[in-house]
GUGU-186946 format. One line per 8 residues: number of its first residue (from 1); for each residue y, x, z of C-alpha. Coordinates in nm, 4 decimals. Example, Ala and Ser with C-alpha at 12.3 -4.5 7.8 and 13.67 -1.06 7.14 Angstrom:
BEGIN
1> -0.4500 1.2300 0.7800 ~ -0.1060 1.3670 0.7140
***
This chain:
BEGIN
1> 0.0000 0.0000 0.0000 ~ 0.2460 0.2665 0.0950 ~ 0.1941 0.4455 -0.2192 ~ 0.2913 0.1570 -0.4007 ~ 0.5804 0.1116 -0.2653 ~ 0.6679 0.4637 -0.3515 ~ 0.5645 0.3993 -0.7405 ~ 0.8334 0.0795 -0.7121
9> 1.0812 0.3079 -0.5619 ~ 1.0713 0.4995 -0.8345 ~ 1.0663 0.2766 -1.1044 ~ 1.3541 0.1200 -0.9635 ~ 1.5640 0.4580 -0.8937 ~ 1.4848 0.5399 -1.2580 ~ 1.5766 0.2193 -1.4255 ~ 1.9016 0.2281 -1.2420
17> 2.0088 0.5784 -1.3473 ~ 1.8941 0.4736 -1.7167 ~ 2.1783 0.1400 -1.6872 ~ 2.4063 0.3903 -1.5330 ~ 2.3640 0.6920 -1.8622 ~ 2.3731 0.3630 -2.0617 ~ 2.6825 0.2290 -1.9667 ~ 2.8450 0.5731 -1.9495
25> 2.7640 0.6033 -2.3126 ~ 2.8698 0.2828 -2.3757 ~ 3.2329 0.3084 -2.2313 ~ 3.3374 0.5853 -2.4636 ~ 3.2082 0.4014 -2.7788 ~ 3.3597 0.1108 -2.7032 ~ 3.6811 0.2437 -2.6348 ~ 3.6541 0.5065 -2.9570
33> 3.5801 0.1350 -3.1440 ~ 3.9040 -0.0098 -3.0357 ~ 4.0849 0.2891 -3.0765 ~ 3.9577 0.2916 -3.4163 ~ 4.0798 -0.0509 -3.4592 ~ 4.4070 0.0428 -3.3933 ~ 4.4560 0.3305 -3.6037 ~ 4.3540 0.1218 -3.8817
41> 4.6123 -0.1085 -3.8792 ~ 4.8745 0.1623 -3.7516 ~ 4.7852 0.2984 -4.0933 ~ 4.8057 0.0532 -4.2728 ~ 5.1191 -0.0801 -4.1460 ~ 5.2365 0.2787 -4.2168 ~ 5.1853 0.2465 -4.5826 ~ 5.3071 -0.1253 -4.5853
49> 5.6672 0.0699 -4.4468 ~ 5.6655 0.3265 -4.7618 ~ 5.6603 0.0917 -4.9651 ~ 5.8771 -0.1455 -4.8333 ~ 6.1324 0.0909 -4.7900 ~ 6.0709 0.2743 -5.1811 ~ 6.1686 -0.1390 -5.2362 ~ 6.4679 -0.0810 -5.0589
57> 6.3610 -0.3802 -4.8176 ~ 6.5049 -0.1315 -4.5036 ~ 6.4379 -0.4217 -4.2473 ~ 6.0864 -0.5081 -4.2884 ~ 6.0359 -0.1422 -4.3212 ~ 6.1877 0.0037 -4.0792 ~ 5.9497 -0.3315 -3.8599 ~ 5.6333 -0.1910 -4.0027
65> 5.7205 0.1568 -3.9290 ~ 5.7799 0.0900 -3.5312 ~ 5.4697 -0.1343 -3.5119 ~ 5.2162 0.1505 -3.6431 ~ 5.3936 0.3555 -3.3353 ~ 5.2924 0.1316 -3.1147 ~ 4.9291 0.1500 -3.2149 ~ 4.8972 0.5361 -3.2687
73> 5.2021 0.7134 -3.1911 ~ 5.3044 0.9764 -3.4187 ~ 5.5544 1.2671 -3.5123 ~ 5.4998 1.1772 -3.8484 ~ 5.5687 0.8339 -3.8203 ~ 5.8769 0.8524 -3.5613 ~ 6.0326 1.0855 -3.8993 ~ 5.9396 0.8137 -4.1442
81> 6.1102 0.5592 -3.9276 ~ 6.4095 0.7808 -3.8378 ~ 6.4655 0.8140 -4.1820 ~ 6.4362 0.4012 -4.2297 ~ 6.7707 0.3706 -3.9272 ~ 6.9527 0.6391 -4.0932 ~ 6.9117 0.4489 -4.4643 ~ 6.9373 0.0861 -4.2706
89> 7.2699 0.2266 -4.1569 ~ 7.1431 0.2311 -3.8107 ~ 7.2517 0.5646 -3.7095 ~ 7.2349 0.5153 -3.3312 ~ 6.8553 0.4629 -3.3855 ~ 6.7914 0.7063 -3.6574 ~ 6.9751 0.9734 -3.4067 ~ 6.7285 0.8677 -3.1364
97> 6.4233 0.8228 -3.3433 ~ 6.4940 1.2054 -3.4407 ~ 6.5543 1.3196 -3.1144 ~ 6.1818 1.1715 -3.0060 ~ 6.0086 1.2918 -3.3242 ~ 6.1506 1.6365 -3.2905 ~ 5.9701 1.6763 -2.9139 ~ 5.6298 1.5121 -3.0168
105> 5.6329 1.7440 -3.3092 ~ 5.6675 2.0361 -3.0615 ~ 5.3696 1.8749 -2.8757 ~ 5.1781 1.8726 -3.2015 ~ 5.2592 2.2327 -3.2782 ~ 5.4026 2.1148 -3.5906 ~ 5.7275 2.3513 -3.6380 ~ 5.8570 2.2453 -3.9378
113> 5.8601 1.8816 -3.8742 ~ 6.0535 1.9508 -3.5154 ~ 6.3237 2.1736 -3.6854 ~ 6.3415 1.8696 -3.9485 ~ 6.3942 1.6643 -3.6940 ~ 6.6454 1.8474 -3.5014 ~ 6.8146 1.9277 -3.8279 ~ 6.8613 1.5409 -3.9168
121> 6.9762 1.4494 -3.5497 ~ 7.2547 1.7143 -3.5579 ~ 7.3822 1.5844 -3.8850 ~ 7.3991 1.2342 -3.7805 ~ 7.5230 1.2855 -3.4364 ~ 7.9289 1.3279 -3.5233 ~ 7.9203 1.0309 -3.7073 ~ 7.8020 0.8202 -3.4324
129> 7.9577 0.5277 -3.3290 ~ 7.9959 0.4412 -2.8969 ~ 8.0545 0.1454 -2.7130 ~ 8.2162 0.1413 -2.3652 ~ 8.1627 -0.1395 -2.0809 ~ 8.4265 -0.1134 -1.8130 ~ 8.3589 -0.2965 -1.5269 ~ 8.7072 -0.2813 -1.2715
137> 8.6617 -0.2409 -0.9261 ~ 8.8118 -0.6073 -0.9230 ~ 8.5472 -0.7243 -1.0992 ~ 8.2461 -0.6125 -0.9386 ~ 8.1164 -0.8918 -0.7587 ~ 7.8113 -0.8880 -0.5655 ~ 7.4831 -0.9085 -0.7984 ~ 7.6709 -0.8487 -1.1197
145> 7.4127 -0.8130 -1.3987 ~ 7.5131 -0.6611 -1.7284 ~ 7.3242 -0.6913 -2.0169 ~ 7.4500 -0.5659 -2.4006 ~ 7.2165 -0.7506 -2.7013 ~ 6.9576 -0.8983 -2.4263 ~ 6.8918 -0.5585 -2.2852 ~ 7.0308 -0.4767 -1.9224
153> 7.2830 -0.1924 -1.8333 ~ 7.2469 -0.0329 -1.5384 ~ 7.5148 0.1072 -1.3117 ~ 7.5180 0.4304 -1.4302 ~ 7.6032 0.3551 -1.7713 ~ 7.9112 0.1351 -1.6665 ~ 8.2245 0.3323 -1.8154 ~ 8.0016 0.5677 -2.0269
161> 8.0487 0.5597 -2.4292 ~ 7.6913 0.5122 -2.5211 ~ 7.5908 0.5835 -2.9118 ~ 7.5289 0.2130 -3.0740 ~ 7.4254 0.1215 -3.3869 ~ 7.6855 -0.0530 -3.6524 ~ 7.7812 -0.4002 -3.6219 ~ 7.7999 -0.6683 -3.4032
169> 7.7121 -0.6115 -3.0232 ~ 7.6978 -0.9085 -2.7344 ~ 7.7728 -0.8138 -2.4106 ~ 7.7133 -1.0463 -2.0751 ~ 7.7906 -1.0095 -1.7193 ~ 7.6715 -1.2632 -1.4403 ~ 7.6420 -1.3020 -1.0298 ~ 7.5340 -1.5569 -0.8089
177> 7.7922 -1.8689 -0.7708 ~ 7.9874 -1.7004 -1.0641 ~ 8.0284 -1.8706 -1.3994 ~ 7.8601 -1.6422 -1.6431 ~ 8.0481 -1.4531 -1.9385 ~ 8.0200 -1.3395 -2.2740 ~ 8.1383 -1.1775 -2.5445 ~ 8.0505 -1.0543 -2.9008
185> 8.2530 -0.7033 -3.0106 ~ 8.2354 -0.5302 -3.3489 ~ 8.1640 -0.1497 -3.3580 ~ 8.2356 0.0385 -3.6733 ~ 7.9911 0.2128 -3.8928 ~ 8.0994 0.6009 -3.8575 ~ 8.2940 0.7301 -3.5253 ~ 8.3914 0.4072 -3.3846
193> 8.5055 0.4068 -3.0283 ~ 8.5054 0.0304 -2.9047 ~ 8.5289 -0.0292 -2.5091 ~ 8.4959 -0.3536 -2.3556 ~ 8.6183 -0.4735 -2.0333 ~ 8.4418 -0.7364 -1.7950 ~ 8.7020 -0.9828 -1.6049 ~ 8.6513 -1.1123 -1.2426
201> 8.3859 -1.3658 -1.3148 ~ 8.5416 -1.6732 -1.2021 ~ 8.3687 -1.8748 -0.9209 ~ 8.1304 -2.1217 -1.0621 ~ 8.2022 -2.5108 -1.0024 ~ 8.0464 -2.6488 -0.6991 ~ 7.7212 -2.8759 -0.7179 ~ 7.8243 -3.2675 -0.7164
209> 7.7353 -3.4250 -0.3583 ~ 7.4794 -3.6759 -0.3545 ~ 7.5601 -3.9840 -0.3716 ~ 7.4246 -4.2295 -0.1145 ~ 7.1823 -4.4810 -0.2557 ~ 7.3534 -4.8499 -0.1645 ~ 7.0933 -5.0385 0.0858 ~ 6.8562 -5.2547 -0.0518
217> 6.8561 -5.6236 0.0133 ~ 6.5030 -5.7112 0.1151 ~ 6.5857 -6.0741 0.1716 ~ 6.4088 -6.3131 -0.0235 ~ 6.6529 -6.5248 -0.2738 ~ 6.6356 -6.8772 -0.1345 ~ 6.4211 -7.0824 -0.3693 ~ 6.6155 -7.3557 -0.5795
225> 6.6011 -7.7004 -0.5824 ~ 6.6812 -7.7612 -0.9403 ~ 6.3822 -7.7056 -1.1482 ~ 6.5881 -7.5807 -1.5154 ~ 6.4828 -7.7943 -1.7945 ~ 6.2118 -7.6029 -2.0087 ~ 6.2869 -7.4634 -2.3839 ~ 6.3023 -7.7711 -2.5765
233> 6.2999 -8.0447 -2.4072 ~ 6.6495 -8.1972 -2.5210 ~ 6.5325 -8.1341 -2.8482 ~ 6.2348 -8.3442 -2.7454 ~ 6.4695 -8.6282 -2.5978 ~ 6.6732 -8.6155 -2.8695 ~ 6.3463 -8.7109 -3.0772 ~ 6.2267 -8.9622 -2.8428
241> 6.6007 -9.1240 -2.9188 ~ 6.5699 -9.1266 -3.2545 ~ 6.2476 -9.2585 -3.3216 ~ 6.3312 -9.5745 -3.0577 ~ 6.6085 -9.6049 -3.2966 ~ 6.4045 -9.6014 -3.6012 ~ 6.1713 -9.8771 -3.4264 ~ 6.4594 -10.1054 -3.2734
249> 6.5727 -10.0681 -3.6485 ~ 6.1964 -10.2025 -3.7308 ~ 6.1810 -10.4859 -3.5358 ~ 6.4828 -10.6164 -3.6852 ~ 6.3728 -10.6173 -4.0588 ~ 6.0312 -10.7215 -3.9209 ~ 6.2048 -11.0576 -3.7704 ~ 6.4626 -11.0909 -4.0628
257> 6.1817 -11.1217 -4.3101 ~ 5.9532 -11.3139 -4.0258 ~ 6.2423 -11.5771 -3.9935 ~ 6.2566 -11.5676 -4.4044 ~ 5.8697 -11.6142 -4.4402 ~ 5.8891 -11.9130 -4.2463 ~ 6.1894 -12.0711 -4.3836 ~ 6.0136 -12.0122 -4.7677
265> 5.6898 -12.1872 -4.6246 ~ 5.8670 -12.4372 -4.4841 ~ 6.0080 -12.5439 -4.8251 ~ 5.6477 -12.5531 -4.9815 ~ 5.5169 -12.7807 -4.7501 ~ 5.7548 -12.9820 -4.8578 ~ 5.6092 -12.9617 -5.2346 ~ 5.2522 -12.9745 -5.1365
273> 4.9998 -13.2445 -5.0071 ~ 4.8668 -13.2166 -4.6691 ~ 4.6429 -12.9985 -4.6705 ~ 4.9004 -12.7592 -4.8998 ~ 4.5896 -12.7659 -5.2364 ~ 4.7808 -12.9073 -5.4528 ~ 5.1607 -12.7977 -5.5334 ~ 5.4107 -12.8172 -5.7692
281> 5.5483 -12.5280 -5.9303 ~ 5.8480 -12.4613 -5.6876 ~ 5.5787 -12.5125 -5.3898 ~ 5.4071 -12.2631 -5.5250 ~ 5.6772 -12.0011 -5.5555 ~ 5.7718 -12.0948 -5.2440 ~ 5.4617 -12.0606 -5.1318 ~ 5.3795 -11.6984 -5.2800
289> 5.7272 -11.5851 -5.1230 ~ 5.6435 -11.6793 -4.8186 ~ 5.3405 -11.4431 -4.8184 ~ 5.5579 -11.1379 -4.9763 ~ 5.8348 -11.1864 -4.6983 ~ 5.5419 -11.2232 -4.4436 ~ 5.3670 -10.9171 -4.5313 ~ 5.6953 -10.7200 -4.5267
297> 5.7179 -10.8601 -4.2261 ~ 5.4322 -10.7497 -4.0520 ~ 5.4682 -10.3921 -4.1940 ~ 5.8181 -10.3548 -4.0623 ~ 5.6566 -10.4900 -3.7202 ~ 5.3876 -10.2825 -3.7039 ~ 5.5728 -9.9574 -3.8176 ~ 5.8974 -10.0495 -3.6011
305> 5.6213 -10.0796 -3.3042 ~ 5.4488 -9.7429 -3.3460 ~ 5.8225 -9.6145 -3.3519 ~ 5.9306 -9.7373 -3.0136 ~ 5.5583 -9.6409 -2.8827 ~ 5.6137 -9.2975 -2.9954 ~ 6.0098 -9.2692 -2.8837 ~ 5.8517 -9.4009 -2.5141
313> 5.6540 -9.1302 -2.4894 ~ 5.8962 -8.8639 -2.6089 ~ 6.1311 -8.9518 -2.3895 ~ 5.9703 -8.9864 -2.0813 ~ 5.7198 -8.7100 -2.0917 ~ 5.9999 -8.4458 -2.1829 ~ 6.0353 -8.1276 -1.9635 ~ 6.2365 -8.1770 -1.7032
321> 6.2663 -8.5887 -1.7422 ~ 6.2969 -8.6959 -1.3614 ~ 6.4367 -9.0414 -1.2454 ~ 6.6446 -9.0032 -0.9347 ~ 6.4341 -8.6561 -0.8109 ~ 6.1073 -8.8232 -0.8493 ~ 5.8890 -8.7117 -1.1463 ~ 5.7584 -8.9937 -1.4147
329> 5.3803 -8.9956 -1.4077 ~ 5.1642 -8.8904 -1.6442 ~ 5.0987 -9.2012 -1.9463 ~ 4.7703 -9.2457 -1.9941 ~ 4.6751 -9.5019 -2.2441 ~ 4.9176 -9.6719 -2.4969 ~ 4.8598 -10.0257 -2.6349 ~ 5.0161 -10.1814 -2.9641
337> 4.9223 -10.5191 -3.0694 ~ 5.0723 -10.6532 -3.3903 ~ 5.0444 -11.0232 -3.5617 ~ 5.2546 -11.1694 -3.8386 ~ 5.2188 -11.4206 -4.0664 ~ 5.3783 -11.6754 -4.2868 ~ 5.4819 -11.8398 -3.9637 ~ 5.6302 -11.5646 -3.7476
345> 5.5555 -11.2091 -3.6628 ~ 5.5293 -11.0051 -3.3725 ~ 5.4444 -10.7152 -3.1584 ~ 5.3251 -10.6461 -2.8320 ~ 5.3644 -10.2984 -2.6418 ~ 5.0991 -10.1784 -2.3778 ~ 5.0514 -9.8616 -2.1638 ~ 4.8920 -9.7149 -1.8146
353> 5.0117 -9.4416 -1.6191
***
């Protein structure tokens, strides 16, 4: 037993040391992968900047020529994009760019690219333009923060004519409880001297007080008597009151052609035998106009009825229809009954609530 344990000891020791040698290995590979990686696309950004800049497209150039530093810095590539600035008119950068490629050139024991370098920054250093901030002692509140194009100035360079490139140039200054400022100056493209001057920040406006919220009312509104009429309902009544119109205006040409039916009948009764079989002639146009004025008659009746019915119910089932505060109950059934003849005519009007 013991001796196994020894054998699994082993095994174990020796497949750790073999994850450790593996991953040791690893590590390097990886890393000369991704460093691979990048000096791929530094060169190829490289060459993207020659050309853009045989193009005479300075901008993008002189872009694609800083990139590839990032990703595998170079003397050879801080020249090439020195020498973008200095075409770009950028001279403050070109003299910088230079300045840097002259000292990793040194680094890469490459001579004749650092006295290049140094040759190119001397030339172009006369010609540089400088840009002063002043900052007054009057003007120096506590936490003042410069910053010229987005990029802070410290202290030290307050008062000091620092090499810019060409062109326009934004300077800010803010504090706490100050009102920030600003201000865009124009520097010259060769030997320019431009200062600028910060005022006393002015103090910056103080926050509005709150305003008090007025108190809520958490009373309940008293509930109202009056019950509004609903949306419609005179337009309902005024219905109602039209069609008992139209009916009242029924019953009248129902009786005036009742009272006409019975008056023509009368006069062929007159003209006829008892039992009205045999007329004359005029008994029997009496006769047939009796019938017409009857059945006019009826059909003014009956229509004149349905009319009123139908008014009735308009009216009194409208929203809101109350007599004296107490509500009309609901109709339920609705009668009409109408008879006519040569003899008379009439109607008779029915309903349950």
């Amino acid at each position: 037993m013991q001796n196994q344990r020894h054998r699994i000891d082993r095994a174990a020791r020796r497949a750790t040391s073999a994850f450790v040698i593996a991953a040791a290995l690893a590590a390097p590979a990886a890393a000369h992968a991704q460093g691979a990686s990048s000096q791929a696309a530094a060169q190829a950004l490289f060459d993207e900047g020659k050309r853009l800049m045989a193009a005479w497209q300075l901008a993008d150039a002189c872009s694609r020529f800083a990139e590839s530093q990032k990703l595998d810095p170079g003397a050879w590539t801080l020249l090439n994009l020195a020498a973008c600035y200095e075409k770009n008119g950028q001279t403050a950068s070109a003299w910088v760019s230079y300045k840097d490629a002259a000292t990793s050139a040194e680094k890469s024991s490459r001579a004749d690219w650092a006295t290049r370098a140094r040759t190119k920054a001397a030339a172009l250093q006369p010609s540089l333009s400088k840009l002063s901030i002043i900052v007054p002692s009057t003007s120096q509140a506590d936490g003042l923060t410069l910053k010229r194009d987005g990029v802070e100035v410290g202290s030290g360079e307050w008062g000091v004519a620092i090499p810019v490139d060409p062109g326009p140039h934004v300077i800010e200054a803010s504090a706490p409880s100050k009102q920030p400022w600003t201000t865009t100056v124009q520097v010259g493209k060769a030997r320019d001297q431009v200062a600028v001057t910060v005022p006393p920040l002015e103090a910056a406006a103080p926050a509005p007080a709150p305003v008090a919220a007025a108190p809520v009312n958490t009373t309940p509104a008293p509930a109202s008597d009056a019950t509004p009429p609903k949306s419609g309902s005179n337009a309902t009544r005024i219905g109602g009151i039209s069609l008992l119109a139209a009916g009242a205006g029924g019953l009248v040409i129902g009786t005036v052609f009742g009272l006409g039916a019975k008056s023509k009948h009368d006069d062929a009764k007159a003209q006829c035998n008892a039992d009205q079989s045999v007329c004359t002639a005029a008994g029997t146009a009496s006769m047939s106009d009796a019938h017409k004025a009857a059945t006019i008659s009826t059909i003014a009746f009956a229509a004149g009825g349905v009319a009123l019915v139908a008014g009735a119910i308009l009216t009194i089932v409208a929203p809101g229809s109350e007599a004296k505060g107490r509500k009309v109950g609901k109709l339920e059934e609705v009668r009409v009954d109408v008879s006519g003849g040569p003899g008379g005519a009439g109607v008779i009007l029915g309903g349950a609530f």
